[in-house]
Z-matrix of the N, CA and C atoms (Angstrom, degrees):
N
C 1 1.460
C 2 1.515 1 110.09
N 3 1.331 2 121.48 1 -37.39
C 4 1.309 3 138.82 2 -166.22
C 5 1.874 4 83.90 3 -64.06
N 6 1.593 5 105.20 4 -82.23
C 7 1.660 6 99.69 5 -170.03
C 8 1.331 7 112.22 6 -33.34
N 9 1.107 8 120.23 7 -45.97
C 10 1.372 9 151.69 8 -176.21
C 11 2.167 10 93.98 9 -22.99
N 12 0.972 11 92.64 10 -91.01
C 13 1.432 12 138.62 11 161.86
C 14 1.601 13 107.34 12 -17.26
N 15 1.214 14 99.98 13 -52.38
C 16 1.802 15 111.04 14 -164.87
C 17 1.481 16 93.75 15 -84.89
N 18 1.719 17 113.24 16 -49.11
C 19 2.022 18 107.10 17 175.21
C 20 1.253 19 105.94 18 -67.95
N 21 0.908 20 147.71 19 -5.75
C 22 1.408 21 135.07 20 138.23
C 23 1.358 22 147.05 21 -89.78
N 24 1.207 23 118.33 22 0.91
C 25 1.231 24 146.51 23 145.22
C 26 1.720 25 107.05 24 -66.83
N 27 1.421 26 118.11 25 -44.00
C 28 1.377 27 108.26 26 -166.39
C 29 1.963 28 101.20 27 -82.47
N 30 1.511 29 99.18 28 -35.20
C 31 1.859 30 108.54 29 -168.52
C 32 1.413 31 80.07 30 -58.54
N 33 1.267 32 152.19 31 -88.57
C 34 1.041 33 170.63 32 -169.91
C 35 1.648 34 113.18 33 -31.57
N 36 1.170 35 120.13 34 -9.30
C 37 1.700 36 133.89 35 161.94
C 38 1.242 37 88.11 36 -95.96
N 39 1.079 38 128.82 37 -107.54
C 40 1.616 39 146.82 38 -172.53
C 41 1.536 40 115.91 39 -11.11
N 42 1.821 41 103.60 40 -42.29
C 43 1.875 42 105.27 41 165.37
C 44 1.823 43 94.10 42 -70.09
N 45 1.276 44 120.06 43 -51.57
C 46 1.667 45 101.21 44 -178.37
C 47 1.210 46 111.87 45 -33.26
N 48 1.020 47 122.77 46 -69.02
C 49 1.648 48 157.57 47 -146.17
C 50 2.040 49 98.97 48 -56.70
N 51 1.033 50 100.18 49 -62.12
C 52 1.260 51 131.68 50 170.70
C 53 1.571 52 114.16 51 -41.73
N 54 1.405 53 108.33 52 -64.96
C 55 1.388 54 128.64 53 -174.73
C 56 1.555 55 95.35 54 -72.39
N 57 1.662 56 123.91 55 -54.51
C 58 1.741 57 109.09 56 177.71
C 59 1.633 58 113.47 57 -56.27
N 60 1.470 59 113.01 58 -35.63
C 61 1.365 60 90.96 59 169.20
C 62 1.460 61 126.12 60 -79.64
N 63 0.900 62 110.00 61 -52.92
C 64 1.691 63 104.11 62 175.09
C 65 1.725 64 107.18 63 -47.58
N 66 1.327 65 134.54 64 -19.72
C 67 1.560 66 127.56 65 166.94
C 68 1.146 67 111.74 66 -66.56
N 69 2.128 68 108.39 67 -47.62
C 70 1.655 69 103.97 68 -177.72
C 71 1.707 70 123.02 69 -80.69
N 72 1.406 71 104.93 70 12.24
C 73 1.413 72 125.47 71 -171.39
C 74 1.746 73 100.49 72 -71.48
N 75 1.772 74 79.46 73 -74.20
C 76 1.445 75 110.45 74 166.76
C 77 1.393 76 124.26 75 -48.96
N 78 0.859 77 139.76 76 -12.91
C 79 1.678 78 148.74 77 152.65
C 80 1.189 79 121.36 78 -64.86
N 81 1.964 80 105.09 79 -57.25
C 82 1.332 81 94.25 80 -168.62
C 83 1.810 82 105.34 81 -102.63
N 84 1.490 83 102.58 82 12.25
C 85 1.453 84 89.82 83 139.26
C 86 1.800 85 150.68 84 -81.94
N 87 1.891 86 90.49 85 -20.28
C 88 1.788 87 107.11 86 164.56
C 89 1.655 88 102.03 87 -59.06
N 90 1.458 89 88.62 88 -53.35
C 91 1.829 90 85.53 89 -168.92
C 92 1.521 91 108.74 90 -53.10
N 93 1.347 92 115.87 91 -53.56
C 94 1.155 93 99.24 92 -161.71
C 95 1.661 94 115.01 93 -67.47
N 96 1.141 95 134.62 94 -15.33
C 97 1.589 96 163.85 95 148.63
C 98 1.261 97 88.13 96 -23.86
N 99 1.300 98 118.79 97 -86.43
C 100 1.526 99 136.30 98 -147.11
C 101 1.255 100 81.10 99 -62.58
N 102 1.655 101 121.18 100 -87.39
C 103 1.489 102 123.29 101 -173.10
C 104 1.611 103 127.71 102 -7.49
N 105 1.845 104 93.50 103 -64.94
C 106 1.605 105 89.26 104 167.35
C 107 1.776 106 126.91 105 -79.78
N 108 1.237 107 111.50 106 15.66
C 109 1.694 108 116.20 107 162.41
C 110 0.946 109 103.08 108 -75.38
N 111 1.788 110 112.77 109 -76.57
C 112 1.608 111 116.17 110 179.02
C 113 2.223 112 118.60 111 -32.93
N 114 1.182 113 99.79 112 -56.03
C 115 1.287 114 85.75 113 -168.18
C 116 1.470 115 97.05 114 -85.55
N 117 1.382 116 140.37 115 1.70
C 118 1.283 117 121.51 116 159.94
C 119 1.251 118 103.27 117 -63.47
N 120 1.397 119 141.58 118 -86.98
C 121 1.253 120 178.05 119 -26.35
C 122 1.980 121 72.76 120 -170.75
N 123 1.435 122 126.33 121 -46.98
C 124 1.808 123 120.80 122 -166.76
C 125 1.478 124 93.04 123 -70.22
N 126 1.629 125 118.84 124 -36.26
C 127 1.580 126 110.00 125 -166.38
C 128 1.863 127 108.37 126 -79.85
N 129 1.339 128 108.80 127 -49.66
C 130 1.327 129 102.00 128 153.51
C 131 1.168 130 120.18 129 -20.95
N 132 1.297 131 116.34 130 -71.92
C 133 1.922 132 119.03 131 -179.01
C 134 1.420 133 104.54 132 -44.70
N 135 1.207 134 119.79 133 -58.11
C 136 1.988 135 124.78 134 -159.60
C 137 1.425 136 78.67 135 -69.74
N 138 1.182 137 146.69 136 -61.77
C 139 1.392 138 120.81 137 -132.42
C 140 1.882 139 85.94 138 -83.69
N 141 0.941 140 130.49 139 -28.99
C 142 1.610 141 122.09 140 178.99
C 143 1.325 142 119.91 141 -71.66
N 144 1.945 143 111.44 142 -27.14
C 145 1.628 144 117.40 143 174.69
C 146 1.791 145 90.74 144 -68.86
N 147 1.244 146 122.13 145 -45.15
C 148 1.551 147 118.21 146 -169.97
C 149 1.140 148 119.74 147 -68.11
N 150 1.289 149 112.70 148 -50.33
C 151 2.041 150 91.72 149 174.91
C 152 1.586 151 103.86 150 -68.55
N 153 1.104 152 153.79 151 6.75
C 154 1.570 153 144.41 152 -145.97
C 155 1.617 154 72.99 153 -121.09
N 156 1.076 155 142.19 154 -48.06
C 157 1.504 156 152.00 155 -157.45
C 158 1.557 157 90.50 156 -90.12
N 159 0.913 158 133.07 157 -43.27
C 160 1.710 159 132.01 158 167.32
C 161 1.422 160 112.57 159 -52.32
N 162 1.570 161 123.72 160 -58.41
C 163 1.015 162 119.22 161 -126.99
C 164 1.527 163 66.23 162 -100.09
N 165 1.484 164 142.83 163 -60.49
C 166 1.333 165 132.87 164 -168.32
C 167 1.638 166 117.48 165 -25.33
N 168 1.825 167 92.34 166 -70.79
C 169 1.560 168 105.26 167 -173.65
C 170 2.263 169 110.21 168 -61.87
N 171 1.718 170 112.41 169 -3.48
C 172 1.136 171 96.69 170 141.49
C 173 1.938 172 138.63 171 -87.96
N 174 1.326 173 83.85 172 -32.83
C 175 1.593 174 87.90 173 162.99
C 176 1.850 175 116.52 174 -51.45
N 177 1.697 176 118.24 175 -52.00
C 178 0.738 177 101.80 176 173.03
C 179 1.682 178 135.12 177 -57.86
N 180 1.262 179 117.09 178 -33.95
C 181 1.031 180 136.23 179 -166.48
C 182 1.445 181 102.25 180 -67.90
N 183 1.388 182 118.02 181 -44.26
C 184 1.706 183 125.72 182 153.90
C 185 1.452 184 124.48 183 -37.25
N 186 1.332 185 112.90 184 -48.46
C 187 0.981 186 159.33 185 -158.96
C 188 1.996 187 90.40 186 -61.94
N 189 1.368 188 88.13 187 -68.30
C 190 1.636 189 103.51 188 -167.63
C 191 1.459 190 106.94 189 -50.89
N 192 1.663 191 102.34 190 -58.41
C 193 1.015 192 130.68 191 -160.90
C 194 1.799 193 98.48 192 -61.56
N 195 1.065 194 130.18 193 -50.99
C 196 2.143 195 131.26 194 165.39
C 197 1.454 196 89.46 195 -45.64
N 198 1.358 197 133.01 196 -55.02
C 199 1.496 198 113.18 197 -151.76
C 200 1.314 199 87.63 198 -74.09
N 201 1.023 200 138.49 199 -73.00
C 202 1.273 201 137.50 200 -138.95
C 203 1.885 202 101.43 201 -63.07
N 204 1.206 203 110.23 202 -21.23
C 205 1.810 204 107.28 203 169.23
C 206 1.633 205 99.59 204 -80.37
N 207 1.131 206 116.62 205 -59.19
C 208 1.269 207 115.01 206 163.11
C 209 1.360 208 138.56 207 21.28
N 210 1.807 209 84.33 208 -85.73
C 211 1.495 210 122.95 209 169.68
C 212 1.099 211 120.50 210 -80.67
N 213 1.405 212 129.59 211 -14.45
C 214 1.481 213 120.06 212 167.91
C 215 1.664 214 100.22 213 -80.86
N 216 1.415 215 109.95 214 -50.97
C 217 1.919 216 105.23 215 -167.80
C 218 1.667 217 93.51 216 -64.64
N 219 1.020 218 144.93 217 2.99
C 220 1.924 219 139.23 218 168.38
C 221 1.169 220 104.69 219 -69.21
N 222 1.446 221 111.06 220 -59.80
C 223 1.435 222 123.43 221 -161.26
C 224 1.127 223 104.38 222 -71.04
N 225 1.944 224 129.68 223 -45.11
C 226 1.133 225 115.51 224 175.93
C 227 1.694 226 120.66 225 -68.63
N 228 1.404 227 108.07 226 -13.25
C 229 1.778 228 104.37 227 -176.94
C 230 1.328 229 91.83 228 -89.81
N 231 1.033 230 142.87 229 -21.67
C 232 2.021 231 131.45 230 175.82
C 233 1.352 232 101.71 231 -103.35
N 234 1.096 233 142.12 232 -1.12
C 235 1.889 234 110.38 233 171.51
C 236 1.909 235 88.22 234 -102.56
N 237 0.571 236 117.74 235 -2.17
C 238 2.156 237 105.64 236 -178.97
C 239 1.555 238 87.07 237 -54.63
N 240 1.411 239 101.63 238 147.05
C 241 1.627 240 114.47 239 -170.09
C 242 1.550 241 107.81 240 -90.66
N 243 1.421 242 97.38 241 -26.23
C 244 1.711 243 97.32 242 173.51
C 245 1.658 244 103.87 243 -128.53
N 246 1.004 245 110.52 244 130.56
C 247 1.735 246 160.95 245 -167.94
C 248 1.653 247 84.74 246 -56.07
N 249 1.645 248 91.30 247 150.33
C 250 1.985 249 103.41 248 168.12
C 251 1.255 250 92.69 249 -56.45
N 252 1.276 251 145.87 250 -65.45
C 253 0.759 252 163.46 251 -170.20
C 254 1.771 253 135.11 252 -32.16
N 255 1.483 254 94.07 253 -17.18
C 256 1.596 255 107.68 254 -170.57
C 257 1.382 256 112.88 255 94.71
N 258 1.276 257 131.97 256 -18.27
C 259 1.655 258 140.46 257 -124.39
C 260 1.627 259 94.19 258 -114.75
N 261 1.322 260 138.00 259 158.50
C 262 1.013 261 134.82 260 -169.05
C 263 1.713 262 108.82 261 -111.04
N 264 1.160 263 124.29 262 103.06
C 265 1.634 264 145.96 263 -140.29
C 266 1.762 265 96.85 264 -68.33
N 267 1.118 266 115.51 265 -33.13
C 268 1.579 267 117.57 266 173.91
C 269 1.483 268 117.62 267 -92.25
N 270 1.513 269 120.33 268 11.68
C 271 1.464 270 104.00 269 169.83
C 272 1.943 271 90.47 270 -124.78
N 273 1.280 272 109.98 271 95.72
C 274 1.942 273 113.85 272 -167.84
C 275 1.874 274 83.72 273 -68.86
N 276 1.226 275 142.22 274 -26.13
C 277 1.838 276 133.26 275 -151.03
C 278 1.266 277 83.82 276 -94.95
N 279 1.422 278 137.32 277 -20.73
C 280 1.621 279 116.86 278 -162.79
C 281 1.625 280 96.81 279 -85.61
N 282 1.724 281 104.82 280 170.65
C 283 1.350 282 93.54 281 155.56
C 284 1.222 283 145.52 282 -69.15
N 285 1.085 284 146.46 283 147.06
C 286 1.447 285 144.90 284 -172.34
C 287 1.446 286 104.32 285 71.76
N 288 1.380 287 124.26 286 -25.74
C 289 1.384 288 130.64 287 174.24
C 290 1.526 289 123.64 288 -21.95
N 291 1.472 290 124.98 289 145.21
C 292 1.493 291 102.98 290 151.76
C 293 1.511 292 101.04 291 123.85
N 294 1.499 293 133.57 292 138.92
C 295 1.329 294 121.61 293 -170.13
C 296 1.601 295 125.90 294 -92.84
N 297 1.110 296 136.64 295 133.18
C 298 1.515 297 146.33 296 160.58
C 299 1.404 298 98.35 297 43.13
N 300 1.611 299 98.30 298 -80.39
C 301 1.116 300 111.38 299 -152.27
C 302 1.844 301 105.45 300 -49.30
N 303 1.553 302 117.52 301 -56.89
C 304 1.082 303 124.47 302 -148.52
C 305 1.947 304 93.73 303 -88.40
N 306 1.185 305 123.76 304 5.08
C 307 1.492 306 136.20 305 167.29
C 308 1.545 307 68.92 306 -67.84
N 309 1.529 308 118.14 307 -131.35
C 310 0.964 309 135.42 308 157.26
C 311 1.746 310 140.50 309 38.10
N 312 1.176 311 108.97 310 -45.04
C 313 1.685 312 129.11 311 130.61
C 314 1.294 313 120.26 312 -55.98
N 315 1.253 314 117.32 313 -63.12
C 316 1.849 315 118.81 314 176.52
C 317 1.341 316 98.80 315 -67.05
N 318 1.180 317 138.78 316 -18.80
C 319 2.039 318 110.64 317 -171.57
C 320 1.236 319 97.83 318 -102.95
N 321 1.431 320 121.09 319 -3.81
C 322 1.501 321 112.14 320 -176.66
C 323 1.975 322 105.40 321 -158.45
N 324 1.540 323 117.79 322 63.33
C 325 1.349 324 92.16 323 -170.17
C 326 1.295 325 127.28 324 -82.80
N 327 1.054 326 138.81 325 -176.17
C 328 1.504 327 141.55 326 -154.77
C 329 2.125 328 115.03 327 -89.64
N 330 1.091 329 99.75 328 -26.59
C 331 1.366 330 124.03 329 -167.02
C 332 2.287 331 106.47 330 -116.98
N 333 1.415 332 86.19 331 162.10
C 334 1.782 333 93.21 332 174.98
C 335 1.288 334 93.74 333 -109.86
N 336 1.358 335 123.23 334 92.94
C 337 1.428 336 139.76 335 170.74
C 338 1.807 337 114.79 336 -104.17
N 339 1.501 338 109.99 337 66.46
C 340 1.041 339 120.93 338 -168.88
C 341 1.742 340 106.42 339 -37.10
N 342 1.681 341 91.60 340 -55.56
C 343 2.163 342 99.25 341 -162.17
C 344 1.243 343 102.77 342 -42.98
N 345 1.867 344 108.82 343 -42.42
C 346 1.408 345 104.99 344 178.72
C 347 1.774 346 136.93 345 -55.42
N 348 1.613 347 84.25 346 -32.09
C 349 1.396 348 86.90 347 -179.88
C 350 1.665 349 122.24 348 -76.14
N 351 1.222 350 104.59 349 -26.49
C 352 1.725 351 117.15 350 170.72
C 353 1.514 352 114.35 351 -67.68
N 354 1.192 353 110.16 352 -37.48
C 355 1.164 354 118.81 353 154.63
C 356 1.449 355 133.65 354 -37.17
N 357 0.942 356 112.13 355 -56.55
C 358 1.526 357 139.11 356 -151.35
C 359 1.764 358 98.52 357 -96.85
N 360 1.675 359 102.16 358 -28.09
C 361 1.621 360 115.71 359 -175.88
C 362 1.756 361 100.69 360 -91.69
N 363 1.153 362 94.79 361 -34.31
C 364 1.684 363 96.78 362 162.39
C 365 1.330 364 132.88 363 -54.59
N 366 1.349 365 125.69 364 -65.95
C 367 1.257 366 133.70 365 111.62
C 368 1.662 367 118.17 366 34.90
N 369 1.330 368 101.76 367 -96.73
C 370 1.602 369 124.76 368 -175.78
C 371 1.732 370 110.95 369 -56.82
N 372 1.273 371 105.70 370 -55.08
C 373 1.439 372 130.15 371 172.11
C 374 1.676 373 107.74 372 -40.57
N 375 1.437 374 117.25 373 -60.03
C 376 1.539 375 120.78 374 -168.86
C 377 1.561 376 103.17 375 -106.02
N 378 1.067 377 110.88 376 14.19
C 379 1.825 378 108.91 377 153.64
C 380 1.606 379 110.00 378 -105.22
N 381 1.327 380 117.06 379 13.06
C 382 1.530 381 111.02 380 169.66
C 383 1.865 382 105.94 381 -131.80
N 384 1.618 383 108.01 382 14.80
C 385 1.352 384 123.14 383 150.20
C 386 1.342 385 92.96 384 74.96
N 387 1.823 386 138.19 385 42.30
C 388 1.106 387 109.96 386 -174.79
C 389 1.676 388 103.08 387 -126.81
N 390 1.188 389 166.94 388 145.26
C 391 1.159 390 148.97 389 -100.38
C 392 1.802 391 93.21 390 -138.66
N 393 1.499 392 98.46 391 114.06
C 394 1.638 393 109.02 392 -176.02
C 395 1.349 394 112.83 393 -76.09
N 396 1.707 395 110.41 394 99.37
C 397 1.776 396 103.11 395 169.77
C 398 1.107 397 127.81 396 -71.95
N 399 1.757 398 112.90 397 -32.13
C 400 1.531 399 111.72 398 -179.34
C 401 1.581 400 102.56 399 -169.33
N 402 1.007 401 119.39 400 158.71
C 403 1.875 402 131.56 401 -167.65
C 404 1.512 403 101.87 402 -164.72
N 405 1.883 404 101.49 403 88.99
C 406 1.481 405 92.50 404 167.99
C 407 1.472 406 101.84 405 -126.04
N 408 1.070 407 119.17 406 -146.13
C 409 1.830 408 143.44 407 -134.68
C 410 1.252 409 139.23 408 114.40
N 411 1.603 410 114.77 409 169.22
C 412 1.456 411 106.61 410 -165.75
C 413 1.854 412 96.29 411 -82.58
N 414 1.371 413 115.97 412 138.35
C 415 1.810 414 124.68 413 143.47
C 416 1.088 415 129.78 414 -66.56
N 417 1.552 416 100.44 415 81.67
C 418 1.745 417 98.12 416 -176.52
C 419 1.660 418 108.99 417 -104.41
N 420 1.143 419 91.83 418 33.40
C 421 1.897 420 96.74 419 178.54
C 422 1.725 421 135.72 420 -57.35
N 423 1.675 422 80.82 421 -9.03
C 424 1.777 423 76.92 422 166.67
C 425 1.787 424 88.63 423 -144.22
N 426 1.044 425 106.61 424 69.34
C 427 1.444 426 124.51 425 143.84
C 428 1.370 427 107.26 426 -88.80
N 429 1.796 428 120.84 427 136.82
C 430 0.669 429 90.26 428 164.08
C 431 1.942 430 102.47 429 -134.58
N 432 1.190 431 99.88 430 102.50
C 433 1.216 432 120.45 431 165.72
C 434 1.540 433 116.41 432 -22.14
N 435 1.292 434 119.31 433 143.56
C 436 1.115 435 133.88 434 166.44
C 437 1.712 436 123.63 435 -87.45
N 438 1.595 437 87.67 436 -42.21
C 439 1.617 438 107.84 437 173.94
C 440 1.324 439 122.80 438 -39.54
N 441 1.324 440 123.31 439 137.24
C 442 1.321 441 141.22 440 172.28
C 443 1.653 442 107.05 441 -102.23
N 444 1.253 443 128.35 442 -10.77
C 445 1.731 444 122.72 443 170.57
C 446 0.958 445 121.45 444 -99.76
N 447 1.243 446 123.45 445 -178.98
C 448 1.372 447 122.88 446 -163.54
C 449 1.771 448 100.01 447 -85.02
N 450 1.190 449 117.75 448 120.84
C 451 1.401 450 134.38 449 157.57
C 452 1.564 451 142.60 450 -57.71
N 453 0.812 452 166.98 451 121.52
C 454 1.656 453 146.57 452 -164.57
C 455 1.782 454 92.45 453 -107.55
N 456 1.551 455 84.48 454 158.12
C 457 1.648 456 90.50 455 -177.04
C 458 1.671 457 88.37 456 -120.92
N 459 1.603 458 156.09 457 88.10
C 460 0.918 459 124.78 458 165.84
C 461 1.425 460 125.05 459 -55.07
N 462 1.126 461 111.63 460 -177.43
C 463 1.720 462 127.53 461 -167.59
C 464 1.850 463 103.21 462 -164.54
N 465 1.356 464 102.04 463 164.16
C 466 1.309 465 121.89 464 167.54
C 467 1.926 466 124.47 465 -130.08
N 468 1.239 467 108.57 466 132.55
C 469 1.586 468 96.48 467 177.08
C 470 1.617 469 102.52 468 -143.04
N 471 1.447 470 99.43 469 149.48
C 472 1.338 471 105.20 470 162.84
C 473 1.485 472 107.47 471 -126.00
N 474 1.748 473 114.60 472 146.79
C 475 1.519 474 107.48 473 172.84
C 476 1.461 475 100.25 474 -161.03
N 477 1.568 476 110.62 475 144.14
C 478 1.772 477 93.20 476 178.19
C 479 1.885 478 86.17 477 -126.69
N 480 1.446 479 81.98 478 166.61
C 481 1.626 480 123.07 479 175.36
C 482 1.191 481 128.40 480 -123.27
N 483 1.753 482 98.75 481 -158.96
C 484 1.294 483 122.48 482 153.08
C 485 1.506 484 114.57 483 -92.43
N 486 1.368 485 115.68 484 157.70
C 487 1.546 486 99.25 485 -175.34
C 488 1.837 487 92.16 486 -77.12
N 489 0.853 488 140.13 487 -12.82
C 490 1.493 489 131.55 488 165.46
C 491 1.339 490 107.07 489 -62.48
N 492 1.369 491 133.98 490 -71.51
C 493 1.283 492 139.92 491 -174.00
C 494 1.957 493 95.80 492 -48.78
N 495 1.034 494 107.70 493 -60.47
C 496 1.621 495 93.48 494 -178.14
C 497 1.776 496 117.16 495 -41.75
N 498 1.365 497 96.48 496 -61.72
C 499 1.684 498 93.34 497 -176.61
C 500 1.389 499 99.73 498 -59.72
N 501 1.213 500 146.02 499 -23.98
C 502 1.604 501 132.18 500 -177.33
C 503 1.363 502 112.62 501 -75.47
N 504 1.810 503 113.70 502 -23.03
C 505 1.388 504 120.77 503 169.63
C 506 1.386 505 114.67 504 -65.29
N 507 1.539 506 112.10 505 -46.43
C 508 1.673 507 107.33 506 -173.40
C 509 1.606 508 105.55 507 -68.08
N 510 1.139 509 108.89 508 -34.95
C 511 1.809 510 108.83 509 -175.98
C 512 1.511 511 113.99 510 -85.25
N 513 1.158 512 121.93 511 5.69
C 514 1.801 513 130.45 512 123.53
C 515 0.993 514 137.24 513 -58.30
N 516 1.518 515 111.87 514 -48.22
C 517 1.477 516 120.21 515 176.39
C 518 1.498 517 108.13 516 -72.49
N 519 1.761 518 109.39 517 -40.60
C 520 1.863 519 92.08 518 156.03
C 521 1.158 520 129.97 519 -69.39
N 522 0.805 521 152.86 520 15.59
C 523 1.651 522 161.51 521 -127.75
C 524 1.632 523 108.73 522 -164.24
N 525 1.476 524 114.35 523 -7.54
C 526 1.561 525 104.92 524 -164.59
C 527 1.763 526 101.09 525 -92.05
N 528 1.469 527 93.11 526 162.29
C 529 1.612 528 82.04 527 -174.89
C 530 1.594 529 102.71 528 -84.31
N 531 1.215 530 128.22 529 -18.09
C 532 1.596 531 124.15 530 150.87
C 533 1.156 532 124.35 531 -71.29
N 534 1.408 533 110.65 532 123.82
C 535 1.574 534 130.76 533 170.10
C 536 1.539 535 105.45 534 -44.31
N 537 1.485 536 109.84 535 119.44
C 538 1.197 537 115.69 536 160.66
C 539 1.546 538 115.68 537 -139.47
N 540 1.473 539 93.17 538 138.98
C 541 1.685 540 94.16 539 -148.82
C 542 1.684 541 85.92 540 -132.96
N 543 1.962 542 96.28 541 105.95
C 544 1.616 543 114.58 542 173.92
C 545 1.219 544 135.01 543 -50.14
N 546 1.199 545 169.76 544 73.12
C 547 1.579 546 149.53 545 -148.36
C 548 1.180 547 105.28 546 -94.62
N 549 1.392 548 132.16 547 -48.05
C 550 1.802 549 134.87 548 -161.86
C 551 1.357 550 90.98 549 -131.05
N 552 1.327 551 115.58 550 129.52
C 553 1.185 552 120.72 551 137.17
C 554 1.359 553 127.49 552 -125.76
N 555 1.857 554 112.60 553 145.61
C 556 1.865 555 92.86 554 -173.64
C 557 1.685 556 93.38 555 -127.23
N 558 1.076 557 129.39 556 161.55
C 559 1.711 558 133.80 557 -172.66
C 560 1.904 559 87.37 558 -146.09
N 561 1.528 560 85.76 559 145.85
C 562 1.284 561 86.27 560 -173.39
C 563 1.741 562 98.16 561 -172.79
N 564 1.382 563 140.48 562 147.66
C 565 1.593 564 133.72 563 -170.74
C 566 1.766 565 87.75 564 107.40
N 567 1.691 566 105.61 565 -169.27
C 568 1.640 567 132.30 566 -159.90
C 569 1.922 568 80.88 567 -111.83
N 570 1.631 569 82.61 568 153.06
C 571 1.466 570 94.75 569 154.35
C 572 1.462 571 145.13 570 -39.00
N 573 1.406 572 107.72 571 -39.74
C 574 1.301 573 132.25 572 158.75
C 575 1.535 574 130.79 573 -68.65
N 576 1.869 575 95.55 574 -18.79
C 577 1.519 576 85.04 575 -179.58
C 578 1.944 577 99.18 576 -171.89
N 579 1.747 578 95.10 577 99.11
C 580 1.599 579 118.03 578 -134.02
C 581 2.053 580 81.90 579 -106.85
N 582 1.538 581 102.80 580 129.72
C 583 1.702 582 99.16 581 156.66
C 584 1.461 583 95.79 582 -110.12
N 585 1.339 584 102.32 583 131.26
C 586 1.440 585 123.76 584 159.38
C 587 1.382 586 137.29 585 -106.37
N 588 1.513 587 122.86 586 87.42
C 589 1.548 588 127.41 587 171.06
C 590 1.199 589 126.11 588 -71.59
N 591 1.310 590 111.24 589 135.55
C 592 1.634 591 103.60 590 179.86
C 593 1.694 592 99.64 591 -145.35
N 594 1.229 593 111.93 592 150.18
C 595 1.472 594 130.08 593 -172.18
C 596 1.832 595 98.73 594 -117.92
N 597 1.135 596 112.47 595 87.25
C 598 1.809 597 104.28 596 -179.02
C 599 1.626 598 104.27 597 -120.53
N 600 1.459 599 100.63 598 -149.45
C 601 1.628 600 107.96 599 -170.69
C 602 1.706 601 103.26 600 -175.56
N 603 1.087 602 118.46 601 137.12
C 604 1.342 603 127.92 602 167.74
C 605 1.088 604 112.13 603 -113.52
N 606 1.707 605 126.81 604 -166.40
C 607 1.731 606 124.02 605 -172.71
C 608 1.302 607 101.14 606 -140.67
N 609 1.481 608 108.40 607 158.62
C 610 1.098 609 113.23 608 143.41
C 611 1.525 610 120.22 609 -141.88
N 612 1.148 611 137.69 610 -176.42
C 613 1.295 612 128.61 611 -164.08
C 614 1.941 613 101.39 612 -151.97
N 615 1.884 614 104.39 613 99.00
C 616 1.611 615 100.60 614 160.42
C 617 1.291 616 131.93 615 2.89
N 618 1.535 617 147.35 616 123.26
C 619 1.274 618 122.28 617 152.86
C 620 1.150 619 133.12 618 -81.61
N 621 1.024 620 122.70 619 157.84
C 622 1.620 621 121.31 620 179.86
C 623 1.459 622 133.73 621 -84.92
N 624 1.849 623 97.45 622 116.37
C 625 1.338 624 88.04 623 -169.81
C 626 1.356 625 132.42 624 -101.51
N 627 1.060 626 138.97 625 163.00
C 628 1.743 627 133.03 626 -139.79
C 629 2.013 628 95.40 627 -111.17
N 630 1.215 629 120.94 628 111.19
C 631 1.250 630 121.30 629 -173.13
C 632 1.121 631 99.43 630 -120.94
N 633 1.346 632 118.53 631 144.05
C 634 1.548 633 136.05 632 168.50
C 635 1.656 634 98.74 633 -116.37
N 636 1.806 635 78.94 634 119.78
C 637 1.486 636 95.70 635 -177.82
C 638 1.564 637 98.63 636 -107.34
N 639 1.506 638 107.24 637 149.25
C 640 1.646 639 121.50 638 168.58
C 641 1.618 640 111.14 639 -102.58
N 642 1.457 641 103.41 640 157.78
C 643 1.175 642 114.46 641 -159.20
C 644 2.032 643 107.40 642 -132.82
N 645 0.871 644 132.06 643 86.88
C 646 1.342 645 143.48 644 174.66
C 647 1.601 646 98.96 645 -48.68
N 648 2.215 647 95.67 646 114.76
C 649 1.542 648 93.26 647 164.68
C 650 1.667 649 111.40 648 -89.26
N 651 1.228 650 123.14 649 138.12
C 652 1.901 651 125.78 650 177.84
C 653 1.494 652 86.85 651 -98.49
């Protein structure tokens, strides 16, 4: 009974024995399971932060490489000494005067800068000697548009002349390096002494603004 006793005492260690390992087997096989999810699931992440970090710093590198052509074809379209225009790029007060760039601003500027535009219609108006009665429109100068196309700003003017000075006015307004686009016109007075109404519109076109967008890695 005694031996008896002791082989079962020992089967009975050895099933312990047995059963703790096969439990701590089984453990540190979950763990190691889980373990390699988590750090799979971490390398997944790095390898997705890394090409996103690749593919950026090639965009940028693109990026550089447009500006820097960019900036050479700028410099060569604004230092030419004579203007698209015919006009001589270093005298901006003469007519046609003035370089690329600022051609280019006036036929199309970026903003609804009404003062400017009355301005600028002022301008046009008393370099063809004809006597400004009135130049209105809406001030939408701090609109601020959403639009990315080209916009029209209408306007209104009245001015009388000579019937010479008039036709020299309309063949300015064709001739200007800003688009001006007529809708109504009314003529009315003697040859000698002409009122001219006109209902038109010029443009301008939003600039574009440069956003850095972020990008959430999941």
């Amino acid at each position: 009974m005694a031996y008896q006793s002791i082989k079962d005492f020992r089967i009975k260690k050895y099933n312990n024995q047995i059963v703790m390992f096969l439990g701590l087997g089984i453990f540190l096989t979950l763990f190691f399971l889980a373990s390699s999810k988590v750090l799979l699931a971490k390398y997944n992440y790095q390898n997705k932060v890394i090409g996103l970090q690749q593919k950026a710093l090639t965009t940028l590198n693109q990026d550089i490489a447009a500006s820097n052509s960019l900036k050479s074809s700028y410099s060569n379209f604004v230092n030419k000494q004579v203007n698209i225009i015919g006009g001589i790029a270093s005298l901006p007060n003469s007519i046609k005067g003035g370089d690329n760039a600022k051609i280019v601003l006036d036929a199309l500027p970026s903003s609804y800068d009404f003062p400017e535009l009355v301005t600028m219609l002022q301008s046009l108006l008393l370099s063809q000697g004809v006597t400004v009665n009135s130049i209105s429109g809406t001030d939408q100068s701090g609109n601020t548009s959403s639009s990315s196309g080209v916009t029209p700003m209408p306007f209104q003017l009245s001015v009388s002349g000579s019937y010479t000075q008039i036709q020299n006015l309309m063949n300015a307004f064709e001739s200007s390096i800003r688009p001006i686009d007529i809708q109504q016109i009314h003529l009315s007075g003697s040859q000698s002494n002409l009122t001219l109404v006109i209902s038109a519109q010029t443009y301008y076109q939003p600039g574009i603004k440069f956003v850095i967008n972020k990008e959430q890695v999941n």
